[in-house]
N, C-alpha and C positions, 0 to 999 in steps of 0.2 A: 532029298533035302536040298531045298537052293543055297549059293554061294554067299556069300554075306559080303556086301561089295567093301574095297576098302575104306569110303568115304565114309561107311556106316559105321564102321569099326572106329575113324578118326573121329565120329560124331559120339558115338557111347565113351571112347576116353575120355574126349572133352568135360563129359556129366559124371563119369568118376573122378577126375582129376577137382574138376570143381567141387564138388559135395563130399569127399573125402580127402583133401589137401595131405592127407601123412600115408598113403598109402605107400607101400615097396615093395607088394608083388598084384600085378593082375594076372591071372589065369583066362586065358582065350581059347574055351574050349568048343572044336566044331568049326572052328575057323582058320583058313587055310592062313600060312604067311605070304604074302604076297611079295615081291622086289620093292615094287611102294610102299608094303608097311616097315619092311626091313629097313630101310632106306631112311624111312621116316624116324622112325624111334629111334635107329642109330646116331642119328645126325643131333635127337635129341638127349646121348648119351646116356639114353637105357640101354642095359644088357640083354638079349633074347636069348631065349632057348627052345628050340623046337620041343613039344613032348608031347606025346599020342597023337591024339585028333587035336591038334592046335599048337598052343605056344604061350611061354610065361613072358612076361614083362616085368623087369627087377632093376627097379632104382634103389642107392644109396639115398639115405635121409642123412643130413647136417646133423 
């Protein structure tokens, strides 16, 4: 199975984030975490969590 680059993973949250605005958890299964994506989503004050083959993404909603 190929890697899924970070920039694609940045490009698929973009089209989650826009077409489902109330989301607070995306599941990323299959996809490694990178230092870039960690970096990225931290800085955007999401919480990660690594789990099996991939990683959760969990935002608080207002």
């Amino acid at each position: 199975m190929d890697e899924i680059d970070s920039s694609d993973v940045l490009a698929m949250f973009e089209t989650v984030d826009l077409h489902h605005p109330e989301w607070s958890r995306i599941d990323w299964i299959g996809v490694k975490l990178s230092e870039d994506l960690d970096r990225t989503f931290r800085e955007e004050g999401f919480v990660i969590a690594e789990v099996g083959p991939g990683f959760s993404l969990v935002r608080n909603l207002p």
